[in-house]
C-alpha positions as a Markdown table, in Angstrom:
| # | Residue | x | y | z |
|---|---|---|---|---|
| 1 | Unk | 31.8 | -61.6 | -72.6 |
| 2 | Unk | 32.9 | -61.2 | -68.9 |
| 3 | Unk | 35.9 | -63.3 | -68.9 |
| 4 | Unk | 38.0 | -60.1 | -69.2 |
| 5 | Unk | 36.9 | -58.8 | -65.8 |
| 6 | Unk | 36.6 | -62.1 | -64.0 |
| 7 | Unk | 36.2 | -60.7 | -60.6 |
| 8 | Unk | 33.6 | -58.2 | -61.4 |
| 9 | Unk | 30.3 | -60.0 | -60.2 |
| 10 | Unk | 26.9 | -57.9 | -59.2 |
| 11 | Unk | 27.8 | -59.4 | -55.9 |
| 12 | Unk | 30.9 | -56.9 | -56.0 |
| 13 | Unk | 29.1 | -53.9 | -57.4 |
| 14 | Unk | 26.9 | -54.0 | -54.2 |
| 15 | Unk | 29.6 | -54.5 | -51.8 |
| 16 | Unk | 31.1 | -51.6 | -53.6 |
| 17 | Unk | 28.0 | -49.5 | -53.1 |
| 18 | Unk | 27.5 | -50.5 | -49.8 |
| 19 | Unk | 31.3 | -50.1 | -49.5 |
| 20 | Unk | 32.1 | -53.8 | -47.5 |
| 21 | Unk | 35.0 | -54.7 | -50.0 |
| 22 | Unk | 37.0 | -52.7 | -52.3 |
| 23 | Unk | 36.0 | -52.5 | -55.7 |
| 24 | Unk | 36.1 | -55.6 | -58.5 |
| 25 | Unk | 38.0 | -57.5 | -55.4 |
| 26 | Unk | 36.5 | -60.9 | -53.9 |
| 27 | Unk | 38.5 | -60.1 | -50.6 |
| 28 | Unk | 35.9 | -58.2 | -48.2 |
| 29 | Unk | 37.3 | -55.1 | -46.4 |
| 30 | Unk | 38.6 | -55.4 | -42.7 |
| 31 | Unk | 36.0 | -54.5 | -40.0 |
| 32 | Unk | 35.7 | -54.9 | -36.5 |
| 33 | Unk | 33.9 | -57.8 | -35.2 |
| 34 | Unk | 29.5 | -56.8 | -35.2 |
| 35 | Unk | 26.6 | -58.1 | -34.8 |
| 36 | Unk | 25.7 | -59.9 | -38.1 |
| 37 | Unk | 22.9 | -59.0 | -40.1 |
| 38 | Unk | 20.4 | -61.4 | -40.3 |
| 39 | Unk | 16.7 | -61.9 | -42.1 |
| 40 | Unk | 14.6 | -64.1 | -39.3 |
| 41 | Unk | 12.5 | -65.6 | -41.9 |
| 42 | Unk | 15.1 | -66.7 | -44.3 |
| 43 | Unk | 18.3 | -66.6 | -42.4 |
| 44 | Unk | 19.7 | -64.9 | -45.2 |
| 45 | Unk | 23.0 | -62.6 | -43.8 |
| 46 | Unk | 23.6 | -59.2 | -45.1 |
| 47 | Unk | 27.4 | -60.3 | -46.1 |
| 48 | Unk | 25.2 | -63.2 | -48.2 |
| 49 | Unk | 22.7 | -60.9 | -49.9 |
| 50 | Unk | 25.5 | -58.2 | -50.7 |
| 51 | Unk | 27.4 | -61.6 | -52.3 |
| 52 | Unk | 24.9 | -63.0 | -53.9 |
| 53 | Unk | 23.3 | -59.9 | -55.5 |
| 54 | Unk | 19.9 | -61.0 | -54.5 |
| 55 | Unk | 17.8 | -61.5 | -51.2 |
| 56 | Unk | 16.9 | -64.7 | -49.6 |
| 57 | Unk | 12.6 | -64.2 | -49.6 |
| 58 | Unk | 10.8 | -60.7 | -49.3 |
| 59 | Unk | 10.8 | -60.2 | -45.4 |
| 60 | Unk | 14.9 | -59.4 | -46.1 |
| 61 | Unk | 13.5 | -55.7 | -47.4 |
| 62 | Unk | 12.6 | -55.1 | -43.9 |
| 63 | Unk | 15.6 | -56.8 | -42.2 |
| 64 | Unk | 17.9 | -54.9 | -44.2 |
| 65 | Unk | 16.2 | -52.0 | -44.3 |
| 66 | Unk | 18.3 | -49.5 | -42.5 |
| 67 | Unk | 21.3 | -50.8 | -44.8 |
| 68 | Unk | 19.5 | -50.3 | -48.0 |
| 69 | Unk | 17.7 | -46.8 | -47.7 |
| 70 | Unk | 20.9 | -44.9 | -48.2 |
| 71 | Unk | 22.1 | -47.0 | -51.0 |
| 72 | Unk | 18.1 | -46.9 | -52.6 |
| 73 | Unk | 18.5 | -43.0 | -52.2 |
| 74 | Unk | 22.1 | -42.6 | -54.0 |
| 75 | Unk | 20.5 | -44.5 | -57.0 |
| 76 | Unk | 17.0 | -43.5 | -57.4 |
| 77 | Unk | 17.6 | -39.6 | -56.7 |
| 78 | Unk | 16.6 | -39.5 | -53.9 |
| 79 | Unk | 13.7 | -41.4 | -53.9 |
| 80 | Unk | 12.8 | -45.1 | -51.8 |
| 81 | Unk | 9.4 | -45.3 | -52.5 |
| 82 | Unk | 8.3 | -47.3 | -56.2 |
| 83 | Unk | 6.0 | -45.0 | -57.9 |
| 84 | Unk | 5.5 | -46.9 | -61.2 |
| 85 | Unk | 5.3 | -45.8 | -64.9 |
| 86 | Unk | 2.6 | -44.1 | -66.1 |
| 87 | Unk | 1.5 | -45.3 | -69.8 |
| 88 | Unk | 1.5 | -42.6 | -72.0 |
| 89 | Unk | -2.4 | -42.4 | -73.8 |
| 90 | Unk | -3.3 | -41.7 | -69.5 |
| 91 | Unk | -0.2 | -40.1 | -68.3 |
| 92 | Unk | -1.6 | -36.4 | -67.9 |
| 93 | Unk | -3.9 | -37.2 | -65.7 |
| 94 | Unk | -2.3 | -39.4 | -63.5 |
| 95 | Unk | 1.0 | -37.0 | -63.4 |
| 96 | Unk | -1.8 | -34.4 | -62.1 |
| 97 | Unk | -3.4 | -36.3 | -60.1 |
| 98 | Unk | 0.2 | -37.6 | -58.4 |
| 99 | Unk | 1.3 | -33.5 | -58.1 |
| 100 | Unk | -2.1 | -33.2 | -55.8 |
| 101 | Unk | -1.4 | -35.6 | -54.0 |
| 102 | Unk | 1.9 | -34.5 | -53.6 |
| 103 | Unk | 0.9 | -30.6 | -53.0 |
| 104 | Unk | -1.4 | -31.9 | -50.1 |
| 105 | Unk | 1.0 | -33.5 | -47.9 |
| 106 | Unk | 3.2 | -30.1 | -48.9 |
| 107 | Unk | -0.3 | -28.1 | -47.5 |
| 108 | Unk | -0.5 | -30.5 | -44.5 |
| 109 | Unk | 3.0 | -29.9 | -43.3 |
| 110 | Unk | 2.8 | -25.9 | -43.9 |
| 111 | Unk | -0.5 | -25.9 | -41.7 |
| 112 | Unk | 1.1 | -27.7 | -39.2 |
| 113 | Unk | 4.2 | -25.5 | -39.6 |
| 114 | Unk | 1.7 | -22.1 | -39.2 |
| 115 | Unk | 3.0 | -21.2 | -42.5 |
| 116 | Unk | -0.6 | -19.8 | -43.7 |
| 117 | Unk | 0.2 | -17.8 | -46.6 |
| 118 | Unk | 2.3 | -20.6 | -48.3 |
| 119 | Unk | -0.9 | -23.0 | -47.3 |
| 120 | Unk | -3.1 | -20.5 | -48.7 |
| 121 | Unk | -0.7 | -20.4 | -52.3 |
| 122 | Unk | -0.6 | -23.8 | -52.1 |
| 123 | Unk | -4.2 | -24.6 | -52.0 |
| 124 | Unk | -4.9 | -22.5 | -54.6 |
| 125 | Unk | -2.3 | -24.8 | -56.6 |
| 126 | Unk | -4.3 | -27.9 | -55.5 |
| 127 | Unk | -7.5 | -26.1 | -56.5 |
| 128 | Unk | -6.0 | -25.1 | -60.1 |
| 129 | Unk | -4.9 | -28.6 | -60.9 |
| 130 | Unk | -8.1 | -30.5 | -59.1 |
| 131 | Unk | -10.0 | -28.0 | -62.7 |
| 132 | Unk | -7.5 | -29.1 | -64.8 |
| 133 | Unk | -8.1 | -32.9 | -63.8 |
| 134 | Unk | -11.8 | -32.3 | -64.3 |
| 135 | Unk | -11.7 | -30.7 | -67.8 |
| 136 | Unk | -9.2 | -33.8 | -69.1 |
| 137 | Unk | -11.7 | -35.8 | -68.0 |
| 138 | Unk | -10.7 | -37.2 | -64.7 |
| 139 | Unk | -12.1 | -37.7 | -61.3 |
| 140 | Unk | -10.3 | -35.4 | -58.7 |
């Protein structure tokens, strides 16, 4: 199925993304000499997991972490933090429930910014949702 494209490998892709060799090549691209990246629990290097595809054990998240949030960003919109699916029977309430949560850090940061009216319209978004919860059944 591949063996048109013999040099395309997952490994590729991510050195693509992560722009460390050009694209569907095996040669890696020309840089000056760094310090290299390296996972203290596994020993895994950056140049391995971007080879590889895959990380060494789960403590190369955090080793490689500064390398990965941009690329995590470009293909999750935006986002670096797992939120999960939400089944469907239970999804209402759990995508309310998930916009309070996410309306209160937004209140939070508009107190602390002394932006009172937009806290003040914002809690009353909170407050409309928190009812809606309740009448679907759900615990606010």
């Amino acid at each position: 199925m591949f063996s048109e494209h013999p040099d395309f490998s997952i490994g590729n892709l991510l050195g693509g993304l992560f722009n460390l060799n050009t694209p569907f090549s095996s040669q890696p691209a020309q840089y000056p000499q760094q310090k290299v990246l390296k996972c203290d629990s596994c020993q895994t290097t950056f140049q391995q997991f971007v080879n590889r595809g895959k990380f060494g054990c789960a403590h190369c998240y955090e080793a490689f972490q500064d390398q990965l949030t941009p690329i995590l960003k470009r293909l999750q919109n935006g986002n670096t933090v797992h939120t999960g699916k939400i089944p469907a029977r239970i999804g209402g309430t759990l995508y309310l429930k998930r916009e309070i949560a996410e309306l209160r850090g937004r209140l939070q940061q508009a107190i602390a910014d002394e932006e009172f009216e937009l806290a003040a319209d914002i809690r009353d978004q909170i407050r409309s949702l928190e009812k809606k919860v309740l009448s679907e059944g759900g615990e606010s």
